[in-house]
N, C-alpha and C positions, 0 to 999 in steps of 0.2 A: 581509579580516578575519583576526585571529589566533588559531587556532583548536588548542586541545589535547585529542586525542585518547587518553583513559585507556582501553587495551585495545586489544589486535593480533589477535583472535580474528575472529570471521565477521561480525558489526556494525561492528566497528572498520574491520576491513581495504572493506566494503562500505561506509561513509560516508567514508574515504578515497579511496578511489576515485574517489568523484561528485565529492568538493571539493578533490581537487587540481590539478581538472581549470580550476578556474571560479576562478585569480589568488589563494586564498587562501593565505597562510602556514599549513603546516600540521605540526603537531609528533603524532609518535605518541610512545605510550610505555606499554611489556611490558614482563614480566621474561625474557622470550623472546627472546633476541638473532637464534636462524634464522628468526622471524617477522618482526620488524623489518629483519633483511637482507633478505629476501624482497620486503619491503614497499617499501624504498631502492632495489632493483635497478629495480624497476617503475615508482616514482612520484615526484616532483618534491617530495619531504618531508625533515623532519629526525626522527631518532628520536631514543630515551631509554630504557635501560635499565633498570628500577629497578621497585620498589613504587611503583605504585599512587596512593597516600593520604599517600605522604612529603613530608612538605614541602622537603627537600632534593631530591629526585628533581623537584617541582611546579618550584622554585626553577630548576635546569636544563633546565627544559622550555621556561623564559618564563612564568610564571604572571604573574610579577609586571606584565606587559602586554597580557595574554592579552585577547580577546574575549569568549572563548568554552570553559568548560571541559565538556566532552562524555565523561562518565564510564559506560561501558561493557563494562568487565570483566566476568570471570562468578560475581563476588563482588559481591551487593548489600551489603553490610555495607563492602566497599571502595569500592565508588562513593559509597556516604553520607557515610563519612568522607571523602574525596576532596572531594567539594561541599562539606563542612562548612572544611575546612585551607582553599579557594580561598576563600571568603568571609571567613574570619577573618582570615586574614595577607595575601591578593593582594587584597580587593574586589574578585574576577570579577564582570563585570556578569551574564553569563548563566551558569547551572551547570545542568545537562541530567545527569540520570543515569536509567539503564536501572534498575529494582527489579523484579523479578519475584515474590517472593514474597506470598502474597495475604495474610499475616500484616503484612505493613508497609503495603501501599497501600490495607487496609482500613480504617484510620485516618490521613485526611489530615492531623490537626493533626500529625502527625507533622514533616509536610514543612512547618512555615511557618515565616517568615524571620528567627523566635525561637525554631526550635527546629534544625531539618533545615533548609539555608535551601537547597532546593533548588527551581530554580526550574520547571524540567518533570519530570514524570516517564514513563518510559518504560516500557512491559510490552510487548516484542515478543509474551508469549503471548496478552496481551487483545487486541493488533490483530491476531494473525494469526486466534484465535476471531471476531473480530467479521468480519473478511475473508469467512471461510470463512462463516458464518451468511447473509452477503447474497449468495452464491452458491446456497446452497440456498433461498432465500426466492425467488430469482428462477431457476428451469428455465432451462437452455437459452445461460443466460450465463458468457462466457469471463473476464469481470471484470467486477465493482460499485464503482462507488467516487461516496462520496456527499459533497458541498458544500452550503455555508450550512445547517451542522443538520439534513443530510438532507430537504430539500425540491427538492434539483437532484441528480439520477445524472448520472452517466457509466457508459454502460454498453458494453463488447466483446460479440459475436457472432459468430457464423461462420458466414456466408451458406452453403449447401448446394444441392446439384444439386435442380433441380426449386423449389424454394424462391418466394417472390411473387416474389420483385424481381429474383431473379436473370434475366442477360438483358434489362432495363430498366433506361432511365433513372434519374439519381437521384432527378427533380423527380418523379416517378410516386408517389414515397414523401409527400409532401407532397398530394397532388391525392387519393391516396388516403383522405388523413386531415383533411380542411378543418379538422375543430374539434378536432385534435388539435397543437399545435406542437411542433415536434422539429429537430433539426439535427443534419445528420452531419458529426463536428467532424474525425474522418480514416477513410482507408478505408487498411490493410494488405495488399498482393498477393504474393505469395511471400516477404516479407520487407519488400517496398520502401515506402515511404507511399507513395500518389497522393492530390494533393489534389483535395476531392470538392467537385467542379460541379454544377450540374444535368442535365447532357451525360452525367455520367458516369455511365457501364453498370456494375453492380455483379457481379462471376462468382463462381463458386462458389466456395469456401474463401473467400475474400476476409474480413479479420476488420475488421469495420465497427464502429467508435466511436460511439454518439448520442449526446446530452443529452437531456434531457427532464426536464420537474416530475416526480418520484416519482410522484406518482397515475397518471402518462400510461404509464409504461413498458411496463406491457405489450400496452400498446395500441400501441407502437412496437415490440415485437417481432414481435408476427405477423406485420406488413408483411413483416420482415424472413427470418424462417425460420415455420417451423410450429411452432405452441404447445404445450410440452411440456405433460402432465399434474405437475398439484402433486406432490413427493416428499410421502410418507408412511413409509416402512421405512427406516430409518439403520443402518448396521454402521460404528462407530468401533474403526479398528486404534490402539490403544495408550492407555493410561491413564494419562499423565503430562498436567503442569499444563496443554495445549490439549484434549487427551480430554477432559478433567473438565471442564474450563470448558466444551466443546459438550455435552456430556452432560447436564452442567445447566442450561443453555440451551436447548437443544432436545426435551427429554422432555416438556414440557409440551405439546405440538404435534405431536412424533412419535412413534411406536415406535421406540426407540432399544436396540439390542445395543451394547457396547463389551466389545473382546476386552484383556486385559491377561496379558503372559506372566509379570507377580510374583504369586506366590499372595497374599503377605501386604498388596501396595499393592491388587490384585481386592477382597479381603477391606473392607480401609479405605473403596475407594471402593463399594464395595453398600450399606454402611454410611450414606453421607454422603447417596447417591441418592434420589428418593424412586422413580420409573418406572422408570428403566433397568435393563434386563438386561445384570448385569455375566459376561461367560464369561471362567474362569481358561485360557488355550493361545497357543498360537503363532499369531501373525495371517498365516503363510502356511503354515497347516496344512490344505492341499484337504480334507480328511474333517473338520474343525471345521465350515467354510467351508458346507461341502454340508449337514451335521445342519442349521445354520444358516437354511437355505434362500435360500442365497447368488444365485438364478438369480431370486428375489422382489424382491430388493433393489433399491430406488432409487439409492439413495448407498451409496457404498463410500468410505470416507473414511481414508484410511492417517497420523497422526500423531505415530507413535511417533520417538524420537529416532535412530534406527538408518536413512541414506536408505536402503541396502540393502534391508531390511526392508520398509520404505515403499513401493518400487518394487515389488519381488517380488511381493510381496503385492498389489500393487493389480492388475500383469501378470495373475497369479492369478485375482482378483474378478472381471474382464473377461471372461478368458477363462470363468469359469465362468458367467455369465450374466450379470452385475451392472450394470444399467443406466448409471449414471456411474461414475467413479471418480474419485475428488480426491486426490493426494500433494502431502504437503510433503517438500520437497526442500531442500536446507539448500546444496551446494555448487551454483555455477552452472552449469558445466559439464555436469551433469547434470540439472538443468533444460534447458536446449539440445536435450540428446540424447534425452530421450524427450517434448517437447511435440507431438510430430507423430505421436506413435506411439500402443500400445491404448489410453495415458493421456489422460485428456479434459482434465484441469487440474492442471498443476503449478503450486505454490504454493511459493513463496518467502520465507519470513519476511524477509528482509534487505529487499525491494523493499517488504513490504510495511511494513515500519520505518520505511528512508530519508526518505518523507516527511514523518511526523512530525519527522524530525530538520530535512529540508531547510527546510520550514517557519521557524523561527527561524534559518536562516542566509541567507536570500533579503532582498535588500535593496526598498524599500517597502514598504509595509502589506499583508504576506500573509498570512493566513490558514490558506490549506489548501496544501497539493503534496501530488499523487501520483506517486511515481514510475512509467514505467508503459516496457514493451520494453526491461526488464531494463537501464533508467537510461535508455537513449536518448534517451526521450520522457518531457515532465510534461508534465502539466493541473496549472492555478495558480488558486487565486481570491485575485484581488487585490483591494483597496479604494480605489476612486476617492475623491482628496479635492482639493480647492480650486476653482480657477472656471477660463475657457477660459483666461486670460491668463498663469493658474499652473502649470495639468495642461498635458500634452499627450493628452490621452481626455477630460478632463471638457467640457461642451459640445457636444462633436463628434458627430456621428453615425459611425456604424462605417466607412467608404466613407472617410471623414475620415482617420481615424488610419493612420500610416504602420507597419503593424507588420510585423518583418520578418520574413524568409521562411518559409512553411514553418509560420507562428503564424495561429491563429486562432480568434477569440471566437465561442464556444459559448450562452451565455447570460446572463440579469443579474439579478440577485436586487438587488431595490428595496423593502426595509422587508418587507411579506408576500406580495408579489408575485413572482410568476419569469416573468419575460421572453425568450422564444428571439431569438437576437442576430438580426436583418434586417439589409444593408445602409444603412437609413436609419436605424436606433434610434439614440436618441441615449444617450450617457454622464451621467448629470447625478452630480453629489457626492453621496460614502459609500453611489453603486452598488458591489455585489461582481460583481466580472466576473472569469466562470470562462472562462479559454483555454486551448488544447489549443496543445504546443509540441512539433513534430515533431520538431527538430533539439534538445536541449540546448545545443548552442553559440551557440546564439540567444535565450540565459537573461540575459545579461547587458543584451541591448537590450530585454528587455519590461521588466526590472526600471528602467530609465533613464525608461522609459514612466508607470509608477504612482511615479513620484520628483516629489514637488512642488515648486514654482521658488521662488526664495531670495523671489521677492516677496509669497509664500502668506504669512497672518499668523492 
């Protein structure tokens, strides 16, 4: 696929990355010539210097045969226009721009294909707010991530010392819960996958994946660790457009403080709030933190644009008693270095993007990707179509299909039903079947998998 990437920044450079990787042609293009070197030295691309939204600059990038134009700058007004020149003069099939402001994407006729003709739009701040909301709705989880409309999780945890399962078998998980069904789609041990048998003993730290219908989950986490008590007390460090948006998400449900170090954007957002307690200071200021009653707190949730800050502060909350802590973390490298440490969840806005982006570059009928072990790994729901003689999954039972290494089907969503994948279950057409893909280099044989034969009609 030919694919042109408008912006070298921290989206850009992180969806480069993923899809350079998997045969695409791929062209960046910044007015930032030590980003695009950066970018060439690393990666198997071509760049482009230039504005943006030019059509001469589009024009040397390949528009004119492009795929896919993926406008990601940190100008929404350039990425609109950008979608807008690729439709009028190249007819890109697919036009993807990142809008952040809640001024634009409050009005979708904006974006239709007689006005804006852009074809998805992106808010890394509403997915990384919605991220973070299915974290606190469910205690005790390292990651939520939801398929077919939220009626199948994927959910991470971190098995602990003492814990049910720990020291047992995996089939114990299952025997425990007759009229409960669940599967665990991978288990993580110091880093490594192991894939999960029924043999297999689950040890502590061990960060274990399930599936499960939404209604079930947390009837599959007890098995797995001890069941947190529900958060109730929220402290949001930073009052830019993710603040706000949990702020005003979450105050209907919880006692929500948000600390903001602008007097005058404090001021704006107590204004807009209708519960929230807005505090004007510094979100790693111990004596804010402690008036606060920092050592009550549930969530400690650090968002401000500053990682620094993010980090500090969260270091901070911990140590002063704060039951969780959540940072968002913007470079990777620094995700890495403190996921092991007082930080309970580093968050990612780029990882937690990717999939929406990957999503229309996956070939087959895909629906969902999550990115997940900072790219290594995705969960896919795919959509099964045609009959045995055309699919290679429709028909078949799971025991059937040859998928390769290291992949494996989690569950199947069948009109209103959710199904946990068995060995014998069989595949029938326009099942969604959500898989858990350890390896990323083995992206291109499930997608050959949900690909229908020329004889499908």
């Amino acid at each position: 696929m030919k694919i042109i990437i408008l912006g070298a920044g921290q989206v850009g450079t992180s969806v480069a990355n993923n899809l350079a990787s998997e045969a695409n042609d791929i062209t960046v293009v910044d007015q930032d010539p030590e980003l695009l070197s950066a970018l060439q030295d690393r990666l198997d691309l071509r760049t482009v210097q230039g504005h943006a939204a030019h059509p001469d600059v589009l024009m040397r990038a390949g528009a004119e045969d492009a795929d896919m134009i993926l406008a990601v700058t940190n100008s929404d007004e350039t990425n609109m226009v950008a979608c807008q020149v690729a439709y009028t003069l190249f007819h890109t099939p697919t036009k993807i721009a990142r809008v952040r402001a809640v001024g634009f994407t409050n009005h979708p006729r904006l974006f239709a294909q007689d006005a804006l003709p852009i074809d998805v739009l992106i808010s890394p701040e509403q997915l990384v707010t919605d991220y973070i909301m299915r974290l606190i709705e469910n205690p005790g989880a390292l990651q939520v991530l939801d398929f077919a409309g939220g009626r199948v999780r994927l959910v991470a945890v971190k098995a602990y010392y003492g814990g049910p399962l720990v020291g047992n078998e995996l089939r114990t998980l299952y025997e425990h819960m007759p009229h409960v069904d669940a599967r665990v789609a991978a288990i993580y041990r110091q880093g490594q996958a192991i894939r999960p048998k029924g043999s297999t003993i689950i040890e502590a730290d061990d960060e274990v994946f399930f599936i499960a219908a939404t209604k079930n989950i947390r009837a599959v986490m007890s098995e797995l660790r001890k069941l947190e008590r529900p958060y109730k007390r929220l402290i949001l460090a930073g009052g830019g457009n993710i603040g706000k948006r949990l702020a005003t998400n979450l105050e209907r449900h919880y006692q929500v403080k948000l600390i903001e170090c602008d007097k005058i954007r404090a001021q704006q957002i107590a204004e807009d709030l209708q519960k929230t307690i807005v505090l004007h200071g510094d979100v790693a200021d111990e004596n804010l933190l402690l008036e606060e009653n920092i050592e009550n707190t549930d969530v400690f949730c650090a968002v401000t644009n500053d990682d620094e800050a993010n980090i500090l502060s969260s270091m901070l909350a911990k140590r002063l008693g704060a039951r969780k802590v959540m940072t968002l973390i913007n470079r990777a490298a620094y995700v890495d270095m403190v996921q092991s440490g007082p930080i309970d969840i580093a968050i990612s806005p780029q990882q937690a993007t990717i999939g929406s982006l990957l999503t229309f570059v996956r070939r087959g009928d895909v629906v969902m990707v999550h990115s997940l072990r900072r790219g290594a790994a995705e969960a896919i729901e795919a959509v099964a179509h045609g009959d045995r003689g055309s699919s290679k999954v429709v028909g078949r039972a799971i025991e059937e299909i040859d998928l390769p290494k290291g992949t494996s089907i989690g569950a199947i969503v069948r009109g209103d039903e959710v199904l946990i994948a068995h060995h014998d279950t069989v595949i029938l057409s326009e099942d969604h079947v959500i898989l858990f893909v350890v390896d990323k280099q083995q992206i291109p044989e499930v997608e050959r998998l949900f690909q229908v034969g020329i004889t499908f009609l």
